[in-house]
N, C-alpha and C positions, 0 to 999 in steps of 0.2 A: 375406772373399771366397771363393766355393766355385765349382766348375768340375762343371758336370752338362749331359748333351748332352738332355736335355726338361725344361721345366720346365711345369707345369700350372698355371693359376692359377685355384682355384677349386675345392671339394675336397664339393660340392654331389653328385647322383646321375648329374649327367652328370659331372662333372670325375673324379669316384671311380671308374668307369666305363672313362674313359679313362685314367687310371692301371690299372686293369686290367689292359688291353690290351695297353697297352703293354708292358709286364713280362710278360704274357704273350707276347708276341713276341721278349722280348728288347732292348729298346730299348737299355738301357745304365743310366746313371746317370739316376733319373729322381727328380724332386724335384715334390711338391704342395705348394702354397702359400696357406691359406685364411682369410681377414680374422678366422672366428670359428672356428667348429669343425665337422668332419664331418658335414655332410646337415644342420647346423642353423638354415639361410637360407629360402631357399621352397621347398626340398625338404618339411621338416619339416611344409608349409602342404598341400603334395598331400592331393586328396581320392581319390588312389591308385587311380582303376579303370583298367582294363585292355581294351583293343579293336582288333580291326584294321580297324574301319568308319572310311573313310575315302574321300571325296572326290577327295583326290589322291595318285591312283596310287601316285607315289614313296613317301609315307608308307604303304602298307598295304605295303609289301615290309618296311620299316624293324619295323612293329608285328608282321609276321608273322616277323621272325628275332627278335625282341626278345620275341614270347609262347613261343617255344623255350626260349628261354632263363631266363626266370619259371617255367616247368613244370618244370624241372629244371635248377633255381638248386643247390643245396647239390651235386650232380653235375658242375655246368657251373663251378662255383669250385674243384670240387676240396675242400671245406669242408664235414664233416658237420654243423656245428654252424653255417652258412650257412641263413637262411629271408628268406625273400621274404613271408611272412605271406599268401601267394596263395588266396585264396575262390575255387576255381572253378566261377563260379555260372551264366555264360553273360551275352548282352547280347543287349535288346531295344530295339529302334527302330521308331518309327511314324511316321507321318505322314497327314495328313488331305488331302482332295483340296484342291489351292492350289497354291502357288507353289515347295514342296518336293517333291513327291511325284517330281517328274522324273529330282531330285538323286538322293533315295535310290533311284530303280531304278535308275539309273545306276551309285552307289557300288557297290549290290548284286552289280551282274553283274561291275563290278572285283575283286571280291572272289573273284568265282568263279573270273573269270580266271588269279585268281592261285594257283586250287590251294586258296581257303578255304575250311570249312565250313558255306555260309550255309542258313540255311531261310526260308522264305516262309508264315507263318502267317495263319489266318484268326483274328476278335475271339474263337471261344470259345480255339483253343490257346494264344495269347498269354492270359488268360483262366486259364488251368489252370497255367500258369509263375506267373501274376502277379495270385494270386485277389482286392488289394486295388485294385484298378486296372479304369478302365472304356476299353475299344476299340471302343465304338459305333462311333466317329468316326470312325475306321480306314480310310482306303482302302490305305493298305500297309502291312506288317506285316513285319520282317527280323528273323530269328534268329541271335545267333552263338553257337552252343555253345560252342565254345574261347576264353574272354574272363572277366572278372570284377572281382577288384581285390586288392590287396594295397598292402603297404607301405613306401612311399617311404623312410622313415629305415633302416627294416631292410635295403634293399638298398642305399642308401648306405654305410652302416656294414660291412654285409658283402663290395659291392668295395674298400673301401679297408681292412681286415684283410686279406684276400687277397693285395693291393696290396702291403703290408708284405713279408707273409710272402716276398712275392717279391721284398723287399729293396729297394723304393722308401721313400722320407723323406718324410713328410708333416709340415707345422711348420704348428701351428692359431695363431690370434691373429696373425698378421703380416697387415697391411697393404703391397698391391704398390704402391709411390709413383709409376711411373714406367717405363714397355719402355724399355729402353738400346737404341739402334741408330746404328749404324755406315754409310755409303755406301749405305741403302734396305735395309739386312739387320740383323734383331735379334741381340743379343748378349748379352743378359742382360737384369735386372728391378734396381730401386733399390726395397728397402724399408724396413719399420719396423725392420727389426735389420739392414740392409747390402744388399749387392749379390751378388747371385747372377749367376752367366754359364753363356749358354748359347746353342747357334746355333737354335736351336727352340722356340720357346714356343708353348705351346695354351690359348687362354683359354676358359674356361667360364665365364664373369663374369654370365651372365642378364641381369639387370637394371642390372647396372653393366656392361653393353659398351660404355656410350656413352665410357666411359675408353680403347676403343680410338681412338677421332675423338680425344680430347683429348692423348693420346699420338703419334699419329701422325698427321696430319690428313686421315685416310682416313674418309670420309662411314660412320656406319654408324648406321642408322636403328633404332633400338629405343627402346619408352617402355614404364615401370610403368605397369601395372593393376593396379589394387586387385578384387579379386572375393571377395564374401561368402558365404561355408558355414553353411549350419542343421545341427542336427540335432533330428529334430519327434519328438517321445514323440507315439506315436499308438494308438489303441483296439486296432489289431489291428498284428501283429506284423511286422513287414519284415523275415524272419528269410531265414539265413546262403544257405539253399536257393534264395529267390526271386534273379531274375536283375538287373542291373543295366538301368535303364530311360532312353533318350532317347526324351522328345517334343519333336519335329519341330512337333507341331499346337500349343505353347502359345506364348505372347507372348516367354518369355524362354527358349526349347528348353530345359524344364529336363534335367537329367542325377538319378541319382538312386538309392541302393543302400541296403541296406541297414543300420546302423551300430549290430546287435544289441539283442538280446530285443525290443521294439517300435519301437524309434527306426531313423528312415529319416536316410540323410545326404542333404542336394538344395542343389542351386546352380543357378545360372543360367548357359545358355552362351553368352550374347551379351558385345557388348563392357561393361569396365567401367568405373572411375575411374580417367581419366589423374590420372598424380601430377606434378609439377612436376618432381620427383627421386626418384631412385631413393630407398627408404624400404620393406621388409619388418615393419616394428613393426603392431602391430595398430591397425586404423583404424575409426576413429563409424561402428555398424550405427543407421542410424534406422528411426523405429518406420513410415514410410511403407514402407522396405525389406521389413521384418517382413510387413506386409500384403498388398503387392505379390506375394511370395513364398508366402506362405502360401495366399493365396486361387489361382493356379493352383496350389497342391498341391490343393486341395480340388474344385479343378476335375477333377482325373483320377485323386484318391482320397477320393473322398466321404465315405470313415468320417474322415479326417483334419481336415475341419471341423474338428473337436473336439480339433486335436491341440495341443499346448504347444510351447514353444523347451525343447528343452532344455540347447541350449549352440549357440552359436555365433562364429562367428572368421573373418577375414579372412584371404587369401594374396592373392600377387604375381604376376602373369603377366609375362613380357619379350615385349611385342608388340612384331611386325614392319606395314610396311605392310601385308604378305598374309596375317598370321597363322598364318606357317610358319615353320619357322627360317632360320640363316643357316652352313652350314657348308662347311668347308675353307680352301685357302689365300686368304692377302688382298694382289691384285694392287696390287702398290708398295711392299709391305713385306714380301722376301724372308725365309723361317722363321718368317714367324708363322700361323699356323691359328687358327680360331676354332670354336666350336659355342654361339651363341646366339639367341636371340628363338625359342622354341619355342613362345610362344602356349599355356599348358596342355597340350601334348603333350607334357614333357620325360620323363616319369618312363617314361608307354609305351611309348616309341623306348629309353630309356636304354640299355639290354645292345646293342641294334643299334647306336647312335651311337658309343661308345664302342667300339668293331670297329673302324669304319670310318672315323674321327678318329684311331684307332692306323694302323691300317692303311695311312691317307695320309701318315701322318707318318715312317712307314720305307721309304715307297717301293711298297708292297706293293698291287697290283688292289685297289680298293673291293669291297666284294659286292653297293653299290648306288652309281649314279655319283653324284658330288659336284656337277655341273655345275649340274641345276635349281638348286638350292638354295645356288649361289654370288651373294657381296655382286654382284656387276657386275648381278644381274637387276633392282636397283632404278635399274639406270642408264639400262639399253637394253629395260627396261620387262616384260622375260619374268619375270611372276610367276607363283608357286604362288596360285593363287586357286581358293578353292575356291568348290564348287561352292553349297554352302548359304548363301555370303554373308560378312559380321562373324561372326566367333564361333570358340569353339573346338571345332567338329566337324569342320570344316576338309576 
């Protein structure tokens, strides 16, 4: 039995994150707790781009402290030997006249609002960023220069060395069995090697939150999605330079970047394969997928017709109903905090989330309020719903 005033469970890009924080703050004794090993769950599955185009509001304040933070990660850890593996290549968005177009002028002018740097291009500029791609179709066209992608394990790994350095415990391979609570107030964790105590626990569990209901029998609505990643060898080059691309006009909004020398990385951002249970192992790409997928690439990169698989893999999304997350404290269970069901946005938010999951957890002003995006909104119905619909554009 060990005595530590936070314990973390979950040692993923958010959980590591917020181990950061915390220790950067000062927390005290702080202890991460992770079933397998650092960032190597559905972090490791991130297709790692980077954006602050977003729907809703809340999120583009979250993505816009969080790409501060990606620009001048090795500065912002204190850590010369700290990389974030950041492409910063810029992100484009289009959409055809329909049923989106509303959305994204909308998001657009949120963005502006916010102090972002967005552009408004016509089919040849987007065209000159993105000379394998066709924007006939285009009736809006969004530019974000400051956006791109990088990589999810590398800045797992690099806040939780950090993390250390600033003298928090991280123990890989345990198993959390059990939140220990006392009179509505948690008090420790029961696991695969004993009991740990502590008056404050923050879970970062993803896709296993649903262990918070079976722990506490506080409702909390998250399911595994299964979502499939290509990467297409293609005739001409989707190289480092060209910008990361969402269509808005295809069936399944693909998303879409580059993943060196010719190979483009593409997924789809609609919803995907509820899973029974949680499960991050790799799951059956069928060959109907393959084609479904491949022919809208070929639909808005014509040379890629021709192109091959050159690899492909499956990751896990923690969806919520609204496909946003679910953070801060959980009313009825006094010291416990939460940060899950990010819906594909964990890794973008991550440097922000984990601020402001610290930050709530000592007491300390948020930098962005916790309110939207508390559990009670699936109760009394105020959700984050964005405006594009199912998916993770959100």
């Amino acid at each position: 039995m060990e005595n530590y005033d936070v314990i973390v469970i979950g040692a993923g890009v958010i959980g590591s994150s917020v181990a950061y924080h915390l220790a950067k703050f000062g927390a005290g004794r702080i202890l991460v707790l992770d079933r397998t090993q650092i960032g190597a769950g559905t972090t490791s599955q991130s297709s790692g781009i980077l954006r602050t185009h977003y729907s809703v509001i809340e999120n583009v304040e979250l993505a816009k402290a969080s790409w501060q933070v990606f620009k001048n990660f090795s500065q912002y850890l204190g850590d010369p030997e700290a990389s974030a593996g950041l492409v910063a290549c810029g992100y484009l968005i289009a959409a055809p006249d329909g049923n989106k177009l509303d959305a994204l002028r909308s998001a657009l002018d949120g963005q502006r609002a916010k102090g972002i740097q967005v552009q408004t291009l016509d089919a040849k500029q987007a065209g000159d960023l993105l000379p394998i791609a066709r924007f006939d179709d285009a009736a809006l066209i969004g530019y974000e220069p400051e956006a791109g992608f990088a990589d999810a394990y590398l800045v797992a790994t690099s806040f939780a060395r950090s993390a250390r350095r600033l003298g928090t415990k991280i123990i890989e391979g345990v198993e959390v069995h059990t939140l220990l609570h006392e009179q509505g107030h948690v008090v420790g964790v029961d696991t695969s090697i004993g009991r740990f105590n502590a008056p404050l626990i923050i879970s970062t569990q993803n896709i296993w939150a649903r262990d918070i209901e079976r722990w506490t029998g506080i409702a909390s609505p998250v399911n595994a999605e299964r979502h499939t990643v290509f990467a297409l060898e293609g005739p001409e080059p989707y190289t480092y330079q060209m910008p990361v691309y969402k269509d808005l006009g295809s069936p399944g909004m693909l998303y879409c970047r580059s993943y060196g020398g010719t190979q483009m990385l593409v997924s789809e951002g609609i919803a995907g394969e509820t899973l029974a249970a949680p499960d991050n192992e790799q799951g059956h790409i069928s060959m109907d997928t393959i084609i479904e997928v491949a022919t809208q690439v070929a639909e808005r990169f014509p040379s890629y017709e021709a192109a091959g698989v050159a690899s492909s893999w499956t990751g896990v999304y923690d969806v919520t109903p609204d496909w946003n997350p679910v953070l801060g404290r959980v009313e009825g269970m006094s010291g416990l905090i939460v940060g899950y069901g990010f819906s594909g946005h964990g890794f973008k938010l991550s440097p922000g989330i984990g601020r402001i999951l610290a930050q709530e957890a000592i007491g300390l002003a948020t930098d962005v309020p916790l309110t939207p995006y508390a559990l009670e909104r699936f109760r009394t119905g105020s959700l984050l719903t964005g405006k594009y619909g199912v998916g993770a554009v959100s």
